[in-house]
Backbone as numpy.savetxt, mean C-alpha at the origin, in Angstrom:
# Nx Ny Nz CAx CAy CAz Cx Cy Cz
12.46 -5.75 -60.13 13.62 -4.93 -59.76 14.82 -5.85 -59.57
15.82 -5.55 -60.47 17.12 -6.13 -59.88 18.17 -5.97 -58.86
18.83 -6.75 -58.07 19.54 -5.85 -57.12 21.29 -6.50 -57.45
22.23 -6.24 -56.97 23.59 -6.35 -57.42 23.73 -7.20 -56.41
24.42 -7.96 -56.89 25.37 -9.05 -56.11 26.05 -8.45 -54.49
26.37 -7.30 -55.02 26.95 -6.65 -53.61 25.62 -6.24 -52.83
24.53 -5.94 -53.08 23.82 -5.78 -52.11 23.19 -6.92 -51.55
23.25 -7.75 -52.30 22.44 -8.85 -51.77 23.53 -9.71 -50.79
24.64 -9.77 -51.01 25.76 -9.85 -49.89 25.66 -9.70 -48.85
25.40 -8.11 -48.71 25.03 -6.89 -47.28 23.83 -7.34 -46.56
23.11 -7.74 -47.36 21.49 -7.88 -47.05 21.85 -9.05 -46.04
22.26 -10.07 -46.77 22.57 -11.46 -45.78 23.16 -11.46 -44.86
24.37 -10.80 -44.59 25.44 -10.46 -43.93 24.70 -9.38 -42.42
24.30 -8.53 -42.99 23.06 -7.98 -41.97 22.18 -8.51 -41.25
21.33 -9.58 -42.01 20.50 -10.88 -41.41 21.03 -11.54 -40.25
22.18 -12.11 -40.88 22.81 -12.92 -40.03 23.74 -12.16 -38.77
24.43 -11.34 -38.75 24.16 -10.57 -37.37 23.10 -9.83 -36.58
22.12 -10.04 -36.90 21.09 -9.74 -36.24 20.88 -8.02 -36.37
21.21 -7.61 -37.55 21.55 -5.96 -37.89 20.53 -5.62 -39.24
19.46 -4.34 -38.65 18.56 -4.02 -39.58 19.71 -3.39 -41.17
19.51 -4.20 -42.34 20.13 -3.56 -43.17 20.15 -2.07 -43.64
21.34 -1.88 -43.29 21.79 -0.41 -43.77 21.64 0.50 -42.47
21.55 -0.30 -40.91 21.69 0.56 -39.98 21.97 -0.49 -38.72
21.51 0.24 -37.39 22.35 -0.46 -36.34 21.83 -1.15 -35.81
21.81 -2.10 -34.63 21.39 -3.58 -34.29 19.90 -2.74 -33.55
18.92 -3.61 -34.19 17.98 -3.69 -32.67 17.94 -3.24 -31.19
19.23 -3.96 -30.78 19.40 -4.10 -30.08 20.24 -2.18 -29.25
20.82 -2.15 -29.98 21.48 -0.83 -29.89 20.56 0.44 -29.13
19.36 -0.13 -29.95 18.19 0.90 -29.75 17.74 0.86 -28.76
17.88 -0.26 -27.31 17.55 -0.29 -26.33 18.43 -0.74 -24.97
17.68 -0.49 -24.23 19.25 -0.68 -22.97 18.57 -1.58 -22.10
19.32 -2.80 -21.19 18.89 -3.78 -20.40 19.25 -3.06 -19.01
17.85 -3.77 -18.85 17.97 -3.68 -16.95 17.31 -4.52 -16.38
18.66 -4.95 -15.29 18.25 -5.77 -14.30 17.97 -5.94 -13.07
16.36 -6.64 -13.25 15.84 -6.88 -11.41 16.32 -7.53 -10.58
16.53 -6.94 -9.58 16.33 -8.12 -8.33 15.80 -7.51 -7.36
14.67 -8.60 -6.75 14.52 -8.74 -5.74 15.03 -9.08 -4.30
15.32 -8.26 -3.48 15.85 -9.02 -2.13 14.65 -8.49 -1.04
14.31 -10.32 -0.29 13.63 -10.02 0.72 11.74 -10.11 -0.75
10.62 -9.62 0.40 9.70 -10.29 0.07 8.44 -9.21 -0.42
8.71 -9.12 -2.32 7.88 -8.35 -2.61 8.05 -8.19 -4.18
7.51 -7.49 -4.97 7.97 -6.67 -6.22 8.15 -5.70 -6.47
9.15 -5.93 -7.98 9.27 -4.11 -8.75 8.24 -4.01 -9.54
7.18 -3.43 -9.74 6.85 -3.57 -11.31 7.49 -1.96 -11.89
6.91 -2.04 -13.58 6.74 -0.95 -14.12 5.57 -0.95 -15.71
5.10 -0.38 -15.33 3.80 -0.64 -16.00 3.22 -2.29 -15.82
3.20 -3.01 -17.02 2.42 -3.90 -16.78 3.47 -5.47 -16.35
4.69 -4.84 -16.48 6.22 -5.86 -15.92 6.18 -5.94 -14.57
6.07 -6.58 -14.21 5.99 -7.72 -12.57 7.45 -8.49 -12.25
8.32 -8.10 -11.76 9.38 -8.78 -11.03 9.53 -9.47 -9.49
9.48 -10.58 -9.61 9.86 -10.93 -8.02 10.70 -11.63 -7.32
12.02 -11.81 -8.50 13.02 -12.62 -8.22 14.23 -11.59 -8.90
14.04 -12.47 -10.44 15.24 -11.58 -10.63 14.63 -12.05 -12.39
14.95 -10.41 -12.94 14.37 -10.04 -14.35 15.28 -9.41 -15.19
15.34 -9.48 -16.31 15.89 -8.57 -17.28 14.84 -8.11 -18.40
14.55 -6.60 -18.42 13.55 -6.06 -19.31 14.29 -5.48 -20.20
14.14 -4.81 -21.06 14.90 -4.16 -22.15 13.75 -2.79 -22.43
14.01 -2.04 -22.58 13.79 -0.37 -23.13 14.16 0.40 -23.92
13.37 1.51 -25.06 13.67 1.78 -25.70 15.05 3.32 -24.96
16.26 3.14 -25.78 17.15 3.87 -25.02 16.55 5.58 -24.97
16.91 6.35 -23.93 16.55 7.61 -23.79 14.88 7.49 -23.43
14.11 6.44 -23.03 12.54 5.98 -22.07 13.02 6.52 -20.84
11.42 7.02 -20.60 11.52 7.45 -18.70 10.97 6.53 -18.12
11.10 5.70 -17.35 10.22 4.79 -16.77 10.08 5.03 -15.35
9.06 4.82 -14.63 8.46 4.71 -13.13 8.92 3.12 -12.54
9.31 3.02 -11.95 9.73 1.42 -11.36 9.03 1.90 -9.43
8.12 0.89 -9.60 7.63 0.97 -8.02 7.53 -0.52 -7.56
8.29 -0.37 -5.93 8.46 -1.41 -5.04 7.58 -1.66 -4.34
6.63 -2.97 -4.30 5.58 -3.25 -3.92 5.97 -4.28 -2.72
5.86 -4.13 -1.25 6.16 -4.94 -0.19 4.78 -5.72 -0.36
5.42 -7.11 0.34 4.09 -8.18 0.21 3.81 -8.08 1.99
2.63 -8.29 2.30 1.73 -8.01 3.61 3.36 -8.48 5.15
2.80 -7.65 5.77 3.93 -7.68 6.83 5.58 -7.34 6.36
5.60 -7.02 5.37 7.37 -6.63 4.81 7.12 -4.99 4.48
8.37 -4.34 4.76 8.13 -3.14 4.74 9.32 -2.65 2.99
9.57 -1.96 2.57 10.26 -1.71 1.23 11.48 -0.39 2.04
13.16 -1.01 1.81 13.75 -0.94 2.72 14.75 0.65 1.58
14.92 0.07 0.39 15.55 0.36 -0.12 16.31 0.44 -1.86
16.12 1.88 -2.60 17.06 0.78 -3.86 18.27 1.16 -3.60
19.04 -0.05 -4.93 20.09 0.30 -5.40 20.07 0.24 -6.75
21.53 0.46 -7.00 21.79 0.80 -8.71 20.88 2.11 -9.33
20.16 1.49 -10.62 19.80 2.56 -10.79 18.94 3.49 -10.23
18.10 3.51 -9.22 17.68 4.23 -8.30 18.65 3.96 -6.74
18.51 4.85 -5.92 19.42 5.19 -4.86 18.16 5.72 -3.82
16.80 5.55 -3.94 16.16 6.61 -2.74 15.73 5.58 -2.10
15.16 5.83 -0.82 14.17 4.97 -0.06 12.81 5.14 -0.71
12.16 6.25 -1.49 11.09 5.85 -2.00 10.98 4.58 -2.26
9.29 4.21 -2.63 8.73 2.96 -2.79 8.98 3.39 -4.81
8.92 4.72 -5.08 8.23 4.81 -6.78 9.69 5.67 -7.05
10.26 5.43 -8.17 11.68 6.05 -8.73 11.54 5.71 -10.39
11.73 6.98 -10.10 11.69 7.45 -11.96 12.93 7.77 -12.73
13.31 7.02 -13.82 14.92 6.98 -14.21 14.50 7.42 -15.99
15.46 8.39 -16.38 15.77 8.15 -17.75 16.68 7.15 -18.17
16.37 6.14 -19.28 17.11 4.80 -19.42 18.22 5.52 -20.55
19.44 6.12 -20.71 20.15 6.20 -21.48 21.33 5.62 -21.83
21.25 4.40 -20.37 22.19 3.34 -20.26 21.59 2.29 -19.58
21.98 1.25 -19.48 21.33 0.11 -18.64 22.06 -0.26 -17.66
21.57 -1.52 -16.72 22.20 -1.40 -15.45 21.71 -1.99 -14.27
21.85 -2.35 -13.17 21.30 -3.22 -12.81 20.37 -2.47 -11.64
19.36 -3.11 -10.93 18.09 -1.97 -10.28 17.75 -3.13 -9.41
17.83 -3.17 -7.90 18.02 -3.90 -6.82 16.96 -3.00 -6.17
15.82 -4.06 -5.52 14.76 -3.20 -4.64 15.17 -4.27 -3.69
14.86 -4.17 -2.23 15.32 -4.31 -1.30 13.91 -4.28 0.06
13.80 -5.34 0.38 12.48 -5.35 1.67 12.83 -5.92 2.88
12.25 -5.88 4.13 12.44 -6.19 5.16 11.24 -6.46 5.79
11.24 -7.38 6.72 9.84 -7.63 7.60 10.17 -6.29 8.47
8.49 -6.52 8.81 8.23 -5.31 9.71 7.95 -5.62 11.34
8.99 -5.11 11.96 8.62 -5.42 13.38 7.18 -5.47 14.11
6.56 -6.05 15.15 5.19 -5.81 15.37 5.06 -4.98 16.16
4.41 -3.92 16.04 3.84 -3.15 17.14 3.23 -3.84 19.00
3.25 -2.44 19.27 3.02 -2.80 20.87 2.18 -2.26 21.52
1.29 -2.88 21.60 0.30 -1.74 22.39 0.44 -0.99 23.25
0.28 0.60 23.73 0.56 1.14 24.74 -0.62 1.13 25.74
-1.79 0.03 25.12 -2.76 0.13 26.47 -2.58 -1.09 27.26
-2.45 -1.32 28.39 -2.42 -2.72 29.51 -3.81 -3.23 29.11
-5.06 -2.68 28.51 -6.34 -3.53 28.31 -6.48 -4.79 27.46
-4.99 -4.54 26.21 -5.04 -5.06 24.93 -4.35 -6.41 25.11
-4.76 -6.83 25.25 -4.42 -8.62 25.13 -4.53 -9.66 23.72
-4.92 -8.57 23.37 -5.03 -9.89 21.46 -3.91 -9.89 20.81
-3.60 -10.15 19.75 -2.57 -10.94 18.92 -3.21 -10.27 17.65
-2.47 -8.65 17.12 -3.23 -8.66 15.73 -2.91 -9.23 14.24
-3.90 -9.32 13.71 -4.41 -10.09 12.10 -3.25 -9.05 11.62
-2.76 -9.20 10.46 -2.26 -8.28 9.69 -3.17 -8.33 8.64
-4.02 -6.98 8.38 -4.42 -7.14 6.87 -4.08 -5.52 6.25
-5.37 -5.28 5.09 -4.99 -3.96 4.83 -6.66 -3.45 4.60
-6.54 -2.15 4.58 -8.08 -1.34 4.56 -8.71 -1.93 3.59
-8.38 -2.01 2.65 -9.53 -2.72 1.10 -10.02 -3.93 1.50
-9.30 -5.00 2.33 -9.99 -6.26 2.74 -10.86 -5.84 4.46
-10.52 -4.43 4.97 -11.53 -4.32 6.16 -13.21 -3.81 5.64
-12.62 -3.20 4.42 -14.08 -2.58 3.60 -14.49 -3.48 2.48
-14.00 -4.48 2.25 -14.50 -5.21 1.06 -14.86 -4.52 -0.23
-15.77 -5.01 -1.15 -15.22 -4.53 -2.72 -17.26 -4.15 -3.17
-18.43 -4.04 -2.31 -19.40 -4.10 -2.29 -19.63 -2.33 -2.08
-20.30 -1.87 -2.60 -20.46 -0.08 -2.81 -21.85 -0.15 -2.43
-22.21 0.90 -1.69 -23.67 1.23 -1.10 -23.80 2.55 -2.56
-25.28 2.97 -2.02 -25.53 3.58 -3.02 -24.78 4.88 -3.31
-24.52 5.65 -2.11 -22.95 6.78 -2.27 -21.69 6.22 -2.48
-21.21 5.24 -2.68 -20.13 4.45 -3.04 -19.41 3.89 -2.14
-20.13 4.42 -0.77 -19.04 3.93 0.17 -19.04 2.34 0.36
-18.15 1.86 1.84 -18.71 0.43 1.90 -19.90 -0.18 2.31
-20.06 -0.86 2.00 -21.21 -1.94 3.01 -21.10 -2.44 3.95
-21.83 -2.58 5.14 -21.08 -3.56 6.38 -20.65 -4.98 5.84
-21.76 -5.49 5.11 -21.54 -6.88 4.81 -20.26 -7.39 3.59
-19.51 -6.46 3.48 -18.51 -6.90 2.34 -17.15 -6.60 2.74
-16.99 -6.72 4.28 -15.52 -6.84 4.72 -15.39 -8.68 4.85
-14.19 -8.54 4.95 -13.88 -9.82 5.71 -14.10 -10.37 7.46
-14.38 -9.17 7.90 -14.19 -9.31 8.89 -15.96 -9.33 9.72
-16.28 -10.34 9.63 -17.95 -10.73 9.65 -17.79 -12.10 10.93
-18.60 -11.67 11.99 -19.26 -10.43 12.33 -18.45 -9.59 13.04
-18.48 -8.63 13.51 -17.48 -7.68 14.24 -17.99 -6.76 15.29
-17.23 -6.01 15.76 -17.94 -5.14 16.60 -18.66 -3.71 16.05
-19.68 -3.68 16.48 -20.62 -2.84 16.33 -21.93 -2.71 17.72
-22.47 -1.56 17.66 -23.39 -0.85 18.21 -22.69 -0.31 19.62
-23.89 0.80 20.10 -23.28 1.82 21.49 -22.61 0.63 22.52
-22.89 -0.26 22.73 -22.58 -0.94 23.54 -21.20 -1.57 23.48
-20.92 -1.56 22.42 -19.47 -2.23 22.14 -18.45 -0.74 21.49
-18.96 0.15 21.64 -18.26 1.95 21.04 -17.20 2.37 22.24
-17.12 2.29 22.91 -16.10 2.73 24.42 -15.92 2.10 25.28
-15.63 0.70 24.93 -15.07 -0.34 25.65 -13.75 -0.20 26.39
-13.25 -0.06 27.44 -11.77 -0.27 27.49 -11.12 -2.01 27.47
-12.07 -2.86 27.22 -11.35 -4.01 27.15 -12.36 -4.75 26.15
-12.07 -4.76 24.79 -12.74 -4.63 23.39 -11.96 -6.25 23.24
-13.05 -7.62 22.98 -13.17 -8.77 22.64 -12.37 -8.89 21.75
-10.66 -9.95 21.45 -10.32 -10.02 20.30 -10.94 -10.72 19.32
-12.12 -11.41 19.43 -12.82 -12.15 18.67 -14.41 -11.78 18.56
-15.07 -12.10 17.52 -16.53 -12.10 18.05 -17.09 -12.56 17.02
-17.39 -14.10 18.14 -17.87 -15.54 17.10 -16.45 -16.10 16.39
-15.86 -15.78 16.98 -14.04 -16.50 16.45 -13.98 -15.88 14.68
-14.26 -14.67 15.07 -13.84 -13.69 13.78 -12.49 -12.96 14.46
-11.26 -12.40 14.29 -10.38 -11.56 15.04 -11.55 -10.07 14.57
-10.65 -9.35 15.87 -11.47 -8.10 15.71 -10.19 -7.35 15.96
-9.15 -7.52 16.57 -7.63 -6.55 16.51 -6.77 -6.67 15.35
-6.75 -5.55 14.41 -5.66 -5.78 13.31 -4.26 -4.67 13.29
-3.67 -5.27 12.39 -2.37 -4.04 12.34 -2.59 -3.51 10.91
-2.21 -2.29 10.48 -3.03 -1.87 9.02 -1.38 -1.03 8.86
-0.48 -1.74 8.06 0.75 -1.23 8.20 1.04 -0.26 6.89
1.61 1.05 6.87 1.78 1.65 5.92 0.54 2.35 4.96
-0.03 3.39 6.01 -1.48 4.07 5.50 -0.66 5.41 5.41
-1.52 5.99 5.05 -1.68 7.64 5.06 -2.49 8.67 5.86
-1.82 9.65 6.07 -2.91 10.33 7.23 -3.41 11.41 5.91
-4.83 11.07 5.50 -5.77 12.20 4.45 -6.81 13.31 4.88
-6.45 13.72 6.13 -7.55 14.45 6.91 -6.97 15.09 8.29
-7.04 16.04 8.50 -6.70 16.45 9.55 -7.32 15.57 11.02
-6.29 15.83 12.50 -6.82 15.16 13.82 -7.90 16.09 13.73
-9.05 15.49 14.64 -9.53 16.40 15.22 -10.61 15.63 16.28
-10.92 16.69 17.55 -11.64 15.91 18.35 -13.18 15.89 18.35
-13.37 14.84 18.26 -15.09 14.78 18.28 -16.06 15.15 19.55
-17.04 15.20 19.27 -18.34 15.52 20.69 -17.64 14.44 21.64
-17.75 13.61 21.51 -17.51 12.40 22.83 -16.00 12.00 22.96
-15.20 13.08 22.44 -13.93 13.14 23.26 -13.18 12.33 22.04
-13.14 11.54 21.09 -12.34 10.70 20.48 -11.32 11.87 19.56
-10.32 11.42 19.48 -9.17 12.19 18.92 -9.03 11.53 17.37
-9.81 11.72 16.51 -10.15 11.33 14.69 -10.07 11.41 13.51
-9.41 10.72 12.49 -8.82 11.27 11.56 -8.93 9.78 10.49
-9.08 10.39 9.02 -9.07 9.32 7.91 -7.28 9.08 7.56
-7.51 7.41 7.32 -6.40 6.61 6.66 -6.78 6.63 5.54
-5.70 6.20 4.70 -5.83 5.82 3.53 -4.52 4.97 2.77
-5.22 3.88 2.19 -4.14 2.71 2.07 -4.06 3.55 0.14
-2.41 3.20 0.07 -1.52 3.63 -1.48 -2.62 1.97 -2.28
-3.61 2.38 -3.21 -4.22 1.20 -4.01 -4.39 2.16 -5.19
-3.27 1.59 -6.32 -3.64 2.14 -7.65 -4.51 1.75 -8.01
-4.64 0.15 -7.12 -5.87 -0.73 -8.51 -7.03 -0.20 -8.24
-7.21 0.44 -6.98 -8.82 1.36 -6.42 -8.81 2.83 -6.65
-9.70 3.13 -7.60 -9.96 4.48 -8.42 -10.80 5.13 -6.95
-12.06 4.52 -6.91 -13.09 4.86 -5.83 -12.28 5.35 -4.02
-12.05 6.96 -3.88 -11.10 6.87 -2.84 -12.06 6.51 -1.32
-13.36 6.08 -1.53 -14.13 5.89 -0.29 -13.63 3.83 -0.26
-13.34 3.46 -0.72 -12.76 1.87 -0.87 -11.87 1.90 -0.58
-10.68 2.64 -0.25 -9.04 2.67 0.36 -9.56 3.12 1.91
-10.45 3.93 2.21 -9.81 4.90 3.23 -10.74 4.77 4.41
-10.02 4.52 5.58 -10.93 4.16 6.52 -10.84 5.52 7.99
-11.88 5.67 8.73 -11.82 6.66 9.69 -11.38 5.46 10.68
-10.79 6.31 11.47 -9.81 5.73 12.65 -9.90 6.75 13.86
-10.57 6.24 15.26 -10.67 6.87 15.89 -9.68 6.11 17.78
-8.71 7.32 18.06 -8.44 7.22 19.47 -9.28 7.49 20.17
-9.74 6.65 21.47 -11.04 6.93 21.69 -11.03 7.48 23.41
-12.39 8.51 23.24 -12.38 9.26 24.08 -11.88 8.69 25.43
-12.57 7.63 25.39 -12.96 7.32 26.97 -11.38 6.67 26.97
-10.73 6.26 26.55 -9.09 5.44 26.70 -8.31 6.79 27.00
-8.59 7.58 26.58 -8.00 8.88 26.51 -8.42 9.29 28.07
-9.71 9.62 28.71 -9.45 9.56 29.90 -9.10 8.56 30.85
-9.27 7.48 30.30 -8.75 6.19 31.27 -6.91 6.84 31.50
-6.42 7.50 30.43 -4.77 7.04 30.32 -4.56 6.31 29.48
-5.07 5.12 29.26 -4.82 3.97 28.48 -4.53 4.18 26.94
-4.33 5.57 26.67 -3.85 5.64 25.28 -3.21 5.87 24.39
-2.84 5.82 23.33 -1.65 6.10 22.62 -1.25 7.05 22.52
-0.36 8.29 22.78 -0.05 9.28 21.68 -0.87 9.85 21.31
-1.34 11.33 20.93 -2.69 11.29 19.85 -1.97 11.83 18.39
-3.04 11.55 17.89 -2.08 11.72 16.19 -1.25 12.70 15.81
-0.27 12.54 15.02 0.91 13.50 14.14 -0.28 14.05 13.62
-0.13 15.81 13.90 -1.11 16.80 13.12 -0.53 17.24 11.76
0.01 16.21 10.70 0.30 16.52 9.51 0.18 15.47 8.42
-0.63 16.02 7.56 -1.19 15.71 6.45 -0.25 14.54 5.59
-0.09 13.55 5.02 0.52 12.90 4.30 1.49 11.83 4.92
1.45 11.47 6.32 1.99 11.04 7.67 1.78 9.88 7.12
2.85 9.16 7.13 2.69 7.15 6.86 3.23 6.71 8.40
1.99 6.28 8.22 1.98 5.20 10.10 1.25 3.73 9.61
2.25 3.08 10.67 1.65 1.50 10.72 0.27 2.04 12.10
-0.39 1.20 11.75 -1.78 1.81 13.15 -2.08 -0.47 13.17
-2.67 -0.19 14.78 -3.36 -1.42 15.40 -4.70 -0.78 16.15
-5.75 -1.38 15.89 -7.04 -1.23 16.39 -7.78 -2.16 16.09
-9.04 -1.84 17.03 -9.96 -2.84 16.49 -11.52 -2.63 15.25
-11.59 -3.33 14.42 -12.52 -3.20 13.48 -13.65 -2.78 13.76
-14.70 -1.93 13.51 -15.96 -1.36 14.72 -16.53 -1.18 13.11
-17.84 -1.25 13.42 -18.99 -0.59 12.14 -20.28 0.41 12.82
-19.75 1.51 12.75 -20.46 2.53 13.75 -21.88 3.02 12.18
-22.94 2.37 12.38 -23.81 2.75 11.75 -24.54 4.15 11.91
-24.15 5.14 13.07 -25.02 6.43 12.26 -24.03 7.53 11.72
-22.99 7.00 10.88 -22.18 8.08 9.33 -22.40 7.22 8.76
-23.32 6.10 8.36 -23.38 5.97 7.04 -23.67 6.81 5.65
-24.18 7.75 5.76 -24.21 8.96 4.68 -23.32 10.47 5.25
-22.50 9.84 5.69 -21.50 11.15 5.89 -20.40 11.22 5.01
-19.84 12.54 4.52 -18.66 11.70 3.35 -17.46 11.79 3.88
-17.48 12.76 5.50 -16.07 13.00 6.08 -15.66 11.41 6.63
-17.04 10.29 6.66 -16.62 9.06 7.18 -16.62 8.58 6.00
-16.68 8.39 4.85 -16.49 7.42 3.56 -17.68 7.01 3.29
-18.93 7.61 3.89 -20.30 6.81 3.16 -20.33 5.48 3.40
-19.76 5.49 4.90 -19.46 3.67 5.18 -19.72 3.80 7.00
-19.75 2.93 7.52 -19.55 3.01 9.15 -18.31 2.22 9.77
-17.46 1.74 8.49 -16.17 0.94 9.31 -15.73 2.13 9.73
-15.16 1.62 10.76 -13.49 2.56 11.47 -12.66 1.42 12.00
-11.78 1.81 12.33 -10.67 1.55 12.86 -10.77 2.22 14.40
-11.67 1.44 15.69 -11.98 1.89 16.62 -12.11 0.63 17.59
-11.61 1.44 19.07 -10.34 1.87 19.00 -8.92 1.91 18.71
-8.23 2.46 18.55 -6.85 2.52 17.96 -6.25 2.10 19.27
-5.44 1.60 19.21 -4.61 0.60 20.41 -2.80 1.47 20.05
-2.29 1.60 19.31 -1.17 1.63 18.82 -0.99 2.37 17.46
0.09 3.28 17.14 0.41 3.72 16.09 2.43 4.39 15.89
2.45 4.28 14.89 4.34 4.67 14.95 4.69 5.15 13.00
5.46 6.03 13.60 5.89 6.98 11.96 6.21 5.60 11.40
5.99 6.07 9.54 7.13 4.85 8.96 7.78 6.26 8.17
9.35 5.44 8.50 10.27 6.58 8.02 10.72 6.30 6.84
C-alpha cells in the first residue's frame, strides 16, 4: 500500500506531539488528580495507595470510590477539593481533574469513668484481639490473638479491679472506631451487651472483625460504670476494656463462635 507524502507528514507530526493520528491526545481522554496526604494515613482507590502526595490519572467521565484510611491512633478528619464530606469513602465522577486532600488527626485518649482502672491502654484493633486462626464454625480461636495469655475463667469474669497485665501480656486496650452490629441488651448476670465490629474490607469472614463487648453487671452495681450503650444500630464509638476469653459461647453465633470479648468495658465515646 502506498501512502502520500502528506500523510506521512501528519503521521509524524502526530507522533511527535504525543497525538493518536487523526484524533486527540491520550491524554485528553483522561483527567489528573491530585493526592495529598495531611497528618497520618492513606487515600486509596482500588488497588492505588497514597500516603504523601500522588498524581493518578483516569479515564475522563470514571466514577471512582477514594477511601481515607487512618493509621492506628489517628482518626480521618476530613476532605477537601474534590470531595468536601467528613466521610472516610467519597465517590466522585472524574469529568475534570483536581486536586483531593484527605486530612487526619491523632485521636485524643480516652478516660476511664471507673476509679478501679489504673492501666495505660494498648491501642490495637479487633482482628489482632481475634487473630487470623478459624475454629471449626469460623469463629476465633483462643490461641490466635495476640494477646496470650489473658484473662479468662469465672474467677477473673466480675472483677472490679481487673490486672493490667497477665504474665506481662497488657490486658487493657482502646479499640478506636468500631461499629455497634447488634442491639444493647441485658444479660442473666446483669451485664449491659452488645457486638462491635471493626470496618475490614480485607476480612470477608464477619465472625474475624467482630467482637462481643460487655459492660459488666457487677461495675454497674458497684457505680463504677460507664454510660450504658447508645441503643442504635450503626453507632461508631472508640471503646477501652479489658481482653477476657469467656469459654462457654464458644458455639454461639450471637458471640462469633469465639469466647473473646471485650470485658469489662471501662470507657466508651461517639465518633462524630
Amino acid at each position: 500500500m502506498r501512502l502520500s507524502l502528506g500523510l506521512i507528514v501528519a503521521f509524524l507530526g502526530a507522533a511527535a506531539l504525543g497525538l493518536p493520528f487523526g484524533g486527540r491526545s491520550a491524554t485528553s481522554r483522561t483527567v489528573a488528580v491530585h493526592v495529598s496526604v495531611r497528618g497520618s494515613g492513606l487515600v486509596e482507590v482500588g488497588a492505588l495507595r497514597c500516603r504523601s502526595r500522588c498524581t493518578w490519572r483516569f479515564p475522563r467521565g470514571s466514577v471512582r470510590r477514594f477511601r481515607a484510611l487512618p493509621s492506628l491512633g489517628q482518626r480521618f478528619s476530613s476532605w477537601r477539593g474534590r470531595c468536601t464530606s467528613r466521610r472516610p469513602a467519597c465517590t466522585v465522577t472524574l469529568r475534570n481533574g483536581g486536586a483531593l486532600i484527605g486530612t487526619f488527626a491523632p485521636i485524643a485518649a480516652l478516660v476511664s469513668w471507673s476509679a478501679h482502672v489504673h492501666c495505660k491502654p494498648l491501642r490495637t484493633e479487633i482482628p489482632e484481639i481475634l487473630g487470623s486462626q478459624e475454629g471449626p464454625e469460623h469463629g476465633a480461636t483462643e490461641d490466635g490473638g495476640r494477646f496470650q495469655p489473658h484473662l479468662r475463667g469465672l474467677a477473673q469474669q466480675h472483677l472490679l479491679d481487673p490486672p493490667c497485665t497477665v504474665e506481662g501480656t497488657p490486658t487493657f486496650v482502646e479499640v478506636d472506631d468500631v461499629v455497634i452490629t447488634t442491639m444493647p441488651n441485658r444479660s442473666g448476670d446483669a451485664d449491659d451487651s452488645l457486638n462491635l465490629t471493626q470496618t475490614r474490607p480485607d476480612i470477608a469472614n464477619p465472625y474475624m472483625k467482630t467482637l462481643h463487648a460487655e459492660i459488666d453487671g457487677t461495675w454497674i452495681v458497684a457505680g463504677v460504670n460507664p454510660p450504658l450503650w447508645p441503643a442504635a444500630l450503626g453507632t461508631r464509638l472508640d471503646v477501652q476494656g479489658f481482653v477476657y476469653w469467656d469459654i462457654s459461647h464458644v458455639h454461639d453465633a450471637w458471640h462469633q463462635y469465639s469466647g473473646w470479648e471485650l470485658h469489662p468495658v471501662a470507657a466508651w465515646r461517639t465518633v462524630r
